[in-house]
N, C-alpha and C positions, 0 to 999 in steps of 0.2 A: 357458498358463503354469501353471508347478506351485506350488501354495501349501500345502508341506506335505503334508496327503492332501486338498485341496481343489483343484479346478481353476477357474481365475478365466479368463472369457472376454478374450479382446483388446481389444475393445471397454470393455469395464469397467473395466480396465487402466490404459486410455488415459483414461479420462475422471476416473478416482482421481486421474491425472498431471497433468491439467489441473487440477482442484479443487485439489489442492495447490500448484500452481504459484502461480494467482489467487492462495489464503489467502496466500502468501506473500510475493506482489508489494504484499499491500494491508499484511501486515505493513511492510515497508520503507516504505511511503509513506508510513502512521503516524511511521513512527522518523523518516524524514525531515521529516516537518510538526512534528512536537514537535522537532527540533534546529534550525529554521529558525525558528521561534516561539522557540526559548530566547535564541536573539541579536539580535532584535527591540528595538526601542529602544523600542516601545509594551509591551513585556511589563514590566506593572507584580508584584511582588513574584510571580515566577511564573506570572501571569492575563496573558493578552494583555484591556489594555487598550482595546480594539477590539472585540473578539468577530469570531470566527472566518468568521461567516459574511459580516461588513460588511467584513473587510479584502482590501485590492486587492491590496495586496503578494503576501499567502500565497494569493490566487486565483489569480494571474499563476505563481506558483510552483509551484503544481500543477497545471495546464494545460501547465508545462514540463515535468512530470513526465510527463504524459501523451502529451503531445508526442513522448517520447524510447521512450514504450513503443510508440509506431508503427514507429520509424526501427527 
């Protein structure tokens, strides 16, 4: 591949493709935990009420998420 007056191997390419893709997927998974925690009936004034790591709901939610990144 031509990058300009630099040539970038295929290999390198693909794996920039890949790192961005993750960065990305983990972007969305964020947006998605913070939009599923904002309609939360334990989200107290903003704060989930629970704390993130004790709640089953948003566990079960992102196990679905991860779920769907297999299929």
């Amino acid at each position: 591949m031509n990058n300009g007056d630099r040539m970038v191997d295929a290999s390198i390419a693909y794996t920039a493709i890949d790192i961005a893709e993750q960065e990305a997927e983990e972007r969305m998974r964020q947006k998605a935990v913070k939009a599923y925690c904002s309609d939360c009936c334990c989200t107290v004034v903003g704060t989930c009420g629970i704390g993130a790591d004790d709640c089953v709901a948003l566990r079960n939610f992102i196990q679905k998420l991860k779920d769907n990144e297999i299929d």
